[in-house]
C-alpha positions in Angstrom: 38.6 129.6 13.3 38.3 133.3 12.6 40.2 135.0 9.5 41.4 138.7 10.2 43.0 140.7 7.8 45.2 142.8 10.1 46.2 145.4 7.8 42.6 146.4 7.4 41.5 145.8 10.9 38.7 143.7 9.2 36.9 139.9 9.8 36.9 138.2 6.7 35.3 134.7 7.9 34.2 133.7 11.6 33.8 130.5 10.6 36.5 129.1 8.4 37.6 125.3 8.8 41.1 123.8 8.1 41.9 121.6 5.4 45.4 120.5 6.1 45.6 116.9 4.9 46.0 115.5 1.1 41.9 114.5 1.1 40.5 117.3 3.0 42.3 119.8 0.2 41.2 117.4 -2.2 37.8 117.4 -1.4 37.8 121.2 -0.5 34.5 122.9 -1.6 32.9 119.7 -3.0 29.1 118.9 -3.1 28.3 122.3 -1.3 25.7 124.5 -2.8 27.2 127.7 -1.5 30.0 128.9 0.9 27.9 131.3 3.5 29.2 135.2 3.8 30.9 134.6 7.3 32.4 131.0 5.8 35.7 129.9 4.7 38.2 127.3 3.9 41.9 127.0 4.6 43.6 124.9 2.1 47.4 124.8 3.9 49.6 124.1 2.7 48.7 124.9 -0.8 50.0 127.2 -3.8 46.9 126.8 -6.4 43.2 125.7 -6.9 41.2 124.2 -9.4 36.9 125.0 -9.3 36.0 121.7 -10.9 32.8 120.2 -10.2 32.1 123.4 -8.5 28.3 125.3 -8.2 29.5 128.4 -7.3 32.3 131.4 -7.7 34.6 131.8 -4.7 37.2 134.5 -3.9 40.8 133.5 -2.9 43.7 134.6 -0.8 47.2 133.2 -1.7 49.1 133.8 1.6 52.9 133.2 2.1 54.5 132.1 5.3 55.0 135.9 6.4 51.0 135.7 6.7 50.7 138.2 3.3 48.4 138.3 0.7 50.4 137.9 -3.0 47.5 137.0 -4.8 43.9 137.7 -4.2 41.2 136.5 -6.9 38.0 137.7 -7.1 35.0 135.4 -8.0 36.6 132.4 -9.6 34.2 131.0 -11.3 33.6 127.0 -11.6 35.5 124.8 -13.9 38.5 127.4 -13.7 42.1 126.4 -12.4 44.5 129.3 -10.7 48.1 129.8 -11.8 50.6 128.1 -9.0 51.9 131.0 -6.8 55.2 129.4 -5.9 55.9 131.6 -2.8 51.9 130.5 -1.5 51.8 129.0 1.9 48.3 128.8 2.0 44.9 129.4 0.3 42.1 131.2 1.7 38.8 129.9 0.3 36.0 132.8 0.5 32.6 133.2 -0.2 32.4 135.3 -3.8 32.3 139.3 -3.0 34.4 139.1 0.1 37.3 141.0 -1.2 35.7 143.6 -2.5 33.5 144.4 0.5 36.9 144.4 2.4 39.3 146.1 0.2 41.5 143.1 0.6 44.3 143.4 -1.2 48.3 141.8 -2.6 50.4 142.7 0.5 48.0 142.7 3.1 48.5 140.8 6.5 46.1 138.1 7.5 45.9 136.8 10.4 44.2 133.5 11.9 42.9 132.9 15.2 
């Protein structure tokens, strides 16, 4: 799956995987050593994270179910837990630097195809 943000005109993962059951958002990011630059994880639905037992700092989209960004966190770092975003639909997991390479940004569009 490809992650686009729109507003941008900007690729922000080719390769991003779904995690869309209870164990696969569980599990998320678990026992990797690194998420690559074109890699990414959809945790939907979801409104918050936790980095525990993780190696390595992530970026993260909070998207609602409009498709915009109304949070974006830059390099989370591990054995940290986000505040809930109520109005989240779904959590885009990046690889650390993302955002700022793209300008991503709160209000942004993001599209998945």
């Amino acid at each position: 799956m490809k992650i686009i943000n729109k507003t941008r005109n900007v690729v922000l993962a080719e390769n991003a995987v779904l995690a869309d059951t209870v164990f696969k958002r569980l599990c998320g990011l678990l026992g990797r050593e690194k998420l690559g630059d074109n890699e990414a994880l959809i945790l939907k639905p979801s409104n918050s994270i936790h980095m525990f037992f993780m190696r390595f700092a992530i970026d993260a989209l909070f998207v609602d179910k409009d498709n915009r960004v109304i949070a974006a966190l830059s390099e989370i770092r591990p054995w940290r837990l986000s505040k809930v975003y109520w109005k989240s639909y779904y959590v885009v997991e990046l690889s650390s630097g993302v955002l700022a390479k793209t300008g991503t940004s709160v209000g942004d569009e993001i599209a998945l195809s």
